[in-house]
DSSP file (Angstrom, degrees, kcal/mol; ACC not computed):
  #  RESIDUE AA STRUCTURE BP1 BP2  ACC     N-H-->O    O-->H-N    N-H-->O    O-->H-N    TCO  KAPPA ALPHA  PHI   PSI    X-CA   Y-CA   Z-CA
    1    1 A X     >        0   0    0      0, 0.0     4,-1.6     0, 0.0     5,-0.1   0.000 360.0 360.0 360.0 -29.0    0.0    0.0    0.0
    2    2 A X  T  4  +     0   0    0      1,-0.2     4,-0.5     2,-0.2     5,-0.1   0.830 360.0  56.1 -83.9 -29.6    2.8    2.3    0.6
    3    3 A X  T >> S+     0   0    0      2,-0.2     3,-3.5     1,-0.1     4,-1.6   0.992 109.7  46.7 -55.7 -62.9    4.7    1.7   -2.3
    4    4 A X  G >4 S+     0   0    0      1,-0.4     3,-3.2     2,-0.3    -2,-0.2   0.957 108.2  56.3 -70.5 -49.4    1.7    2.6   -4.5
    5    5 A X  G 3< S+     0   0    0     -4,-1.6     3,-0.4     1,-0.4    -1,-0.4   0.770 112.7  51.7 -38.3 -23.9    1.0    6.1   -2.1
    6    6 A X  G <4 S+     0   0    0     -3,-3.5    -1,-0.4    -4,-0.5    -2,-0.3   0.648 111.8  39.6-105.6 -21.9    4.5    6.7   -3.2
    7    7 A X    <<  +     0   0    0     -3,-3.2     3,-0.5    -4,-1.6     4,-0.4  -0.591  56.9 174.3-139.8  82.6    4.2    6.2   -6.8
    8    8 A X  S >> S+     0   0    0     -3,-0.4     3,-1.7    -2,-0.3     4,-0.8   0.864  82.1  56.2   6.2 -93.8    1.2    7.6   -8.0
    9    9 A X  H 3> S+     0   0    0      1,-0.2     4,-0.6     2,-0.2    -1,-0.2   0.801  99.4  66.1 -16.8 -53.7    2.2    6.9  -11.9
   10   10 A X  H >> S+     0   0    0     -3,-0.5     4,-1.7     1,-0.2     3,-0.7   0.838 112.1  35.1 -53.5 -31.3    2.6    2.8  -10.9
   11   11 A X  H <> S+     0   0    0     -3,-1.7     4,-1.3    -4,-0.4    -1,-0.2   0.438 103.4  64.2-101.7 -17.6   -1.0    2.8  -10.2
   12   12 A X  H 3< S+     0   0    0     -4,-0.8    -1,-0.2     2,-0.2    -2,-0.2   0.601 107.8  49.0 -70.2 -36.2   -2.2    4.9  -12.6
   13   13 A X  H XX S+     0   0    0     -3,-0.7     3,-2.5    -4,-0.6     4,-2.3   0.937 102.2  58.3 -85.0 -67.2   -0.8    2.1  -15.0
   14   14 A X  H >X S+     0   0    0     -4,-1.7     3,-1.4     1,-0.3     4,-1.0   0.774 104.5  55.6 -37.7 -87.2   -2.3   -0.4  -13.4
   15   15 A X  H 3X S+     0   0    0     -4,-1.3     4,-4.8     1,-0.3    -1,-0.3   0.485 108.9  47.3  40.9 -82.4   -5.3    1.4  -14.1
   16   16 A X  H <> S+     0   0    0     -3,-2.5     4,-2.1     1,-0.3    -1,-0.3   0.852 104.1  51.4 -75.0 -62.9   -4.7    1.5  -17.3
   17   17 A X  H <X S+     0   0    0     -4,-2.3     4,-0.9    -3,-1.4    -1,-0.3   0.619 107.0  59.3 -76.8   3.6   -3.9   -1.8  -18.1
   18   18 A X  H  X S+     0   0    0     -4,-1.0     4,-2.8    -5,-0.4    -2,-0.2   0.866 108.0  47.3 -84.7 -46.4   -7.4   -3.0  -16.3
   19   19 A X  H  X S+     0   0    0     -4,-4.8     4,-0.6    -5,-0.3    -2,-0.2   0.671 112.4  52.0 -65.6  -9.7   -9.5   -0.9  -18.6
   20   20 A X  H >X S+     0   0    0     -4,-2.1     4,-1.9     2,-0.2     3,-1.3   0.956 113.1  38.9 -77.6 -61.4   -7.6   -2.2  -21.2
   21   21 A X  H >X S+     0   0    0     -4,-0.9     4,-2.4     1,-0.2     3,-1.8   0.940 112.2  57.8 -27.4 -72.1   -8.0   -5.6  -20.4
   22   22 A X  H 3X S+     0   0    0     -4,-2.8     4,-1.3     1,-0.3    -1,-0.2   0.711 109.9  42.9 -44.5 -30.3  -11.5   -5.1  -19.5
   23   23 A X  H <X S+     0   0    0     -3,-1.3     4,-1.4    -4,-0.6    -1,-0.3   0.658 111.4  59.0 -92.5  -9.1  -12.6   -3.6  -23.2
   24   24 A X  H <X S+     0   0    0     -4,-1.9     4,-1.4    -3,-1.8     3,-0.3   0.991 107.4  41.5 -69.4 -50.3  -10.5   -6.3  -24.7
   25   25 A X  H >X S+     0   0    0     -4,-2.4     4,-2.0     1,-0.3     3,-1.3   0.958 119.0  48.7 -60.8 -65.3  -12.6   -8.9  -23.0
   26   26 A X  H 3X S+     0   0    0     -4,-1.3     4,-2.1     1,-0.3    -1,-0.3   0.828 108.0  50.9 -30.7 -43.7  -15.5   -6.6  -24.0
   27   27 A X  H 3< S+     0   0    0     -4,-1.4     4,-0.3    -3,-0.3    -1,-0.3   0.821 113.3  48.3 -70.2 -46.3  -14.2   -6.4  -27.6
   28   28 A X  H <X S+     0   0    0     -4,-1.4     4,-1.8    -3,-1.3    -2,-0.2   0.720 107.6  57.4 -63.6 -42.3  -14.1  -10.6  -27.5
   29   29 A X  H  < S+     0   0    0     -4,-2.0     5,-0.2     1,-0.3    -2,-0.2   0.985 102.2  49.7 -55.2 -81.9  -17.2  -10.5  -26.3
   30   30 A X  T >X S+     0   0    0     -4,-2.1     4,-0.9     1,-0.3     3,-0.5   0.545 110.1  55.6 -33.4 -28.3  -18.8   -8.5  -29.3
   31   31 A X  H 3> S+     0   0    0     -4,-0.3     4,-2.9     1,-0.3     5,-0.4   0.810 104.9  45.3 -93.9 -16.7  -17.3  -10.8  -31.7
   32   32 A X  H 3< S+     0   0    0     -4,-1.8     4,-0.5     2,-0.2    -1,-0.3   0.566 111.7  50.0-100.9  28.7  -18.4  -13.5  -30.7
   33   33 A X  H <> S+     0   0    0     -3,-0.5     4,-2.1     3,-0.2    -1,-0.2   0.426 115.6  54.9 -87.4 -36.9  -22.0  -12.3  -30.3
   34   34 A X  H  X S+     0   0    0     -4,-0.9     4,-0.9    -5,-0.2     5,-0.3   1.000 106.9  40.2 -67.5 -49.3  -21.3  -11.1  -33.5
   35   35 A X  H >X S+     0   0    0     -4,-2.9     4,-3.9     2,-0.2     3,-1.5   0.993 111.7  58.7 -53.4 -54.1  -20.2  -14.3  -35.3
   36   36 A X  H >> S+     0   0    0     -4,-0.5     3,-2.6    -5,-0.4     4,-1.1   0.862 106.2  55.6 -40.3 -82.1  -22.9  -16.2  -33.5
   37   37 A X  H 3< S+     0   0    0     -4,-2.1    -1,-0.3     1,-0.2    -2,-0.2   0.322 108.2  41.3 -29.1 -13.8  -25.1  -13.6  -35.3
   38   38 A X  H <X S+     0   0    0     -3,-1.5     4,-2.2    -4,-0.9     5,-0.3   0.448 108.6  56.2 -68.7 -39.3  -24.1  -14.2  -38.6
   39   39 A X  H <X S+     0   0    0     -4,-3.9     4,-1.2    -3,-2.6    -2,-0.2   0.879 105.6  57.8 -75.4 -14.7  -24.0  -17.8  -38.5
   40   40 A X  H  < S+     0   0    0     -4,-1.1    -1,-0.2    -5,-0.4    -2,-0.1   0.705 110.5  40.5 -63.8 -27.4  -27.7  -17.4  -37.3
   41   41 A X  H >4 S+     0   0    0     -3,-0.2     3,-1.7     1,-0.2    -2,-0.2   0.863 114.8  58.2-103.5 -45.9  -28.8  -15.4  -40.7
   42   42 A X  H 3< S+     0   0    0     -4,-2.2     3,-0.3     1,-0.3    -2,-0.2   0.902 106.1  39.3 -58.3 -31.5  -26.7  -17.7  -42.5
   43   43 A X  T 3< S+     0   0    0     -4,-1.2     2,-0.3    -5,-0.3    -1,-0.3   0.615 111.1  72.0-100.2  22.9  -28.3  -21.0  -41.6
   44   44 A X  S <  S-     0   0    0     -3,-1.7    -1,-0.2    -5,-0.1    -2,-0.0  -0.594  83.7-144.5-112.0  74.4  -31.6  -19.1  -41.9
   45   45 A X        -     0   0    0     -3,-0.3     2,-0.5    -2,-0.3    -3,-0.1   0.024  23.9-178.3 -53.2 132.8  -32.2  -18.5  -45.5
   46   46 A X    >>  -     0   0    0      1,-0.1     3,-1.7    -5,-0.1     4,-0.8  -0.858  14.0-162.5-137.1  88.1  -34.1  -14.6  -45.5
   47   47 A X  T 34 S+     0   0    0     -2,-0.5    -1,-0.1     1,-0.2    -2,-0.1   0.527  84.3  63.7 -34.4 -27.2  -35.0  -13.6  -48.9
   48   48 A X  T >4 S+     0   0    0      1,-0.2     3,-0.8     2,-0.1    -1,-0.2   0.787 101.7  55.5 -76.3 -18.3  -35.4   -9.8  -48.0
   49   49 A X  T <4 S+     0   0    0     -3,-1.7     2,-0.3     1,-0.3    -2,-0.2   0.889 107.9  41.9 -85.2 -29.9  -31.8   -9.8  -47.2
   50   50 A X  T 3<        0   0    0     -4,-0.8    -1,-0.3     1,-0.2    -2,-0.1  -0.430 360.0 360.0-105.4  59.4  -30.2  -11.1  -50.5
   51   51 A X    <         0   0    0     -3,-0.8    -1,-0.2    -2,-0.3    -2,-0.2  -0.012 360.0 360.0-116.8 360.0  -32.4   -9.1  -52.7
């Protein structure tokens, strides 16, 4: 705890690097919601969509 009180910055990066994690995981998330969605339209043939 004292180390960090003493160096601002260090913690500041940690920080940093959690919200980064934390949209990567987000980011992972969204694609594979996405892909699932797409294989969904795909194995569902939808005539409005290919005209």
């Amino acid at each position: 705890m004292q180390e960090v009180k003493n160096q601002p910055c260090s913690s500041i990066k940690v920080e940093k690097q959690r919200v980064q994690r934390k949209k990567e995981l987000l980011n992972r998330k969204k694609k594979n919601l996405f892909a699932l969605w797409q294989q969904e339209l795909l194995s569902y043939p939808q005539p409005q969509l290919m005209s």
